[in-house]
N, C-alpha and C positions, 0 to 999 in steps of 0.2 A: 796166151797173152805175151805182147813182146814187150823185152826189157831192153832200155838204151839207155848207153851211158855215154854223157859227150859235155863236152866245155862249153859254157854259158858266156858268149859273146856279146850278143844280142838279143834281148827278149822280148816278149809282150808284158803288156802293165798287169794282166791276171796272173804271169808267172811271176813278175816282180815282187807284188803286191802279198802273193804266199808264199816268196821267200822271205820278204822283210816281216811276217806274223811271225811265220815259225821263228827268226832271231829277236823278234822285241821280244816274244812270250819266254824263249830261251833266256836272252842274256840282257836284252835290250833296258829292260823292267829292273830287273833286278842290280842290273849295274849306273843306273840312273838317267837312259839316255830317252829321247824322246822317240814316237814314231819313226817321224820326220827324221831323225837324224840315224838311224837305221837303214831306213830309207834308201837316204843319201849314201851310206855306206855300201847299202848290197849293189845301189848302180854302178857305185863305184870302182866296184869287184869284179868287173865283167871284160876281163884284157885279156889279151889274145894271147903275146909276145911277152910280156912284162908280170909281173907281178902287181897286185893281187889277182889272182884267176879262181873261177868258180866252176865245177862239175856236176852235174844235175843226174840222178835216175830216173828215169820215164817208165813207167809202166802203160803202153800205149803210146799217148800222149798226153800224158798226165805226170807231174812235174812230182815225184815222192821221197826226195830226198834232196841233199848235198853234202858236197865238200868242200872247202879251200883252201887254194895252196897262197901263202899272205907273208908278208916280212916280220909282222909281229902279230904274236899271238900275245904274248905273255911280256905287259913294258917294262915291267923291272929287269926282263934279261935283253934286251937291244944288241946283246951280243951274238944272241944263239939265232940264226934263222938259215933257212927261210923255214915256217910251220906247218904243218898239217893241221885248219881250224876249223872249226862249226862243222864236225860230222854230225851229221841230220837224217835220220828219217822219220817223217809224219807219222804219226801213233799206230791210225790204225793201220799200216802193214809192217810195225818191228815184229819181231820173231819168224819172220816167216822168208827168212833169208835174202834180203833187200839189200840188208847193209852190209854181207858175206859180200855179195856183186860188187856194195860200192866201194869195199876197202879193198877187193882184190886191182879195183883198176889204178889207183892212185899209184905206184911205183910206174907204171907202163906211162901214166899221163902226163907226173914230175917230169920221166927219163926224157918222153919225149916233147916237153913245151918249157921246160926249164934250162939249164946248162949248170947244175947245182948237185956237190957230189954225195950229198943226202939231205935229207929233210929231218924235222922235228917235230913231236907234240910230247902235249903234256894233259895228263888224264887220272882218273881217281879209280878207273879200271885198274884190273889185274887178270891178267891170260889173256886178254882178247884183243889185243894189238900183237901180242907175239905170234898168235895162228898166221899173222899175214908180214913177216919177216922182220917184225920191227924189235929191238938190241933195246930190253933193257939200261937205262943210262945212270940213275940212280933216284933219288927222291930229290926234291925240289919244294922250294916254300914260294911258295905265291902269294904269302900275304894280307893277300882278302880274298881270296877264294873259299869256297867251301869243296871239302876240304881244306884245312890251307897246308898240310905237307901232301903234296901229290907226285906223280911219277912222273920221272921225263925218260922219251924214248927217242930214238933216232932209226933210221932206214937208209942205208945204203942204196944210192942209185947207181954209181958207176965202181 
């Protein structure tokens, strides 16, 4: 089986349509937004050159993951960017080293489609962001997350 990993430019409406499931089911729902407005969001995600950008794993050609690289993840901090957000992979292939693939590409994809001298996220993880070079930054309140003290980390690109 082959596995690809490449920037989401341009898509078809069935790859669309299962990236905006997987973010209403994720966050869409629970943070009050509609389909439609998810929707609208993940079209919106899909730039080349600029920010927000979107990275997809293929297994085959079959659409089983993402990532994005976005100016905000987190609104209360509009200071910290640009983010690493919506790491995703579809149910059934987590554990079976999907998202080892998709986390190891995101420095090589920042370094080379951004001009940003690192990036950011923030996550309720602990150890699985460090395996792939990311610096502990400290804990961080989010407010209405769940969790709501969660960690923030940062990655060195240049």
């Amino acid at each position: 089986m082959q596995i690809k990993i490449k920037q989401l430019t341009q898509i078809d409406k069935q790859t669309l349509n299962t990236i905006t499931t997987w973010m209403d089911n994720w966050w869409g729902k629970r943070d009050g937004y509609t389909c439609e407005e998810v929707n609208c969001f993940m079209e919106h995600s899909l730039e080349k050159d600029k920010l927000p950008q979107t990275y997809g794993i293929f297994l085959e050609s079959k659409i089983i993951g993402i990532y994005q690289l976005t100016y905000e993840d987190l609104s209360i901090r509009p200071d910290i960017y640009p983010w690493l957000a919506n790491v995703y992979i579809d149910e059934p292939y987590r554990h079976k080293g999907y998202g080892k693939k998709l986390l190891e590409s995101v420095k090589k994809n920042a370094e080379e489609n951004t001009n940003f001298e690192e990036i950011f996220l923030y996550t309720k993880h602990i150890g699985l962001y460090e395996k792939f070079g990311w610096e502990y930054v400290g804990a961080i309140d989010t407010y209405t997350k769940k969790p709501r003290i969660q960690r923030l980390y940062k990655l060195k690109l240049r």
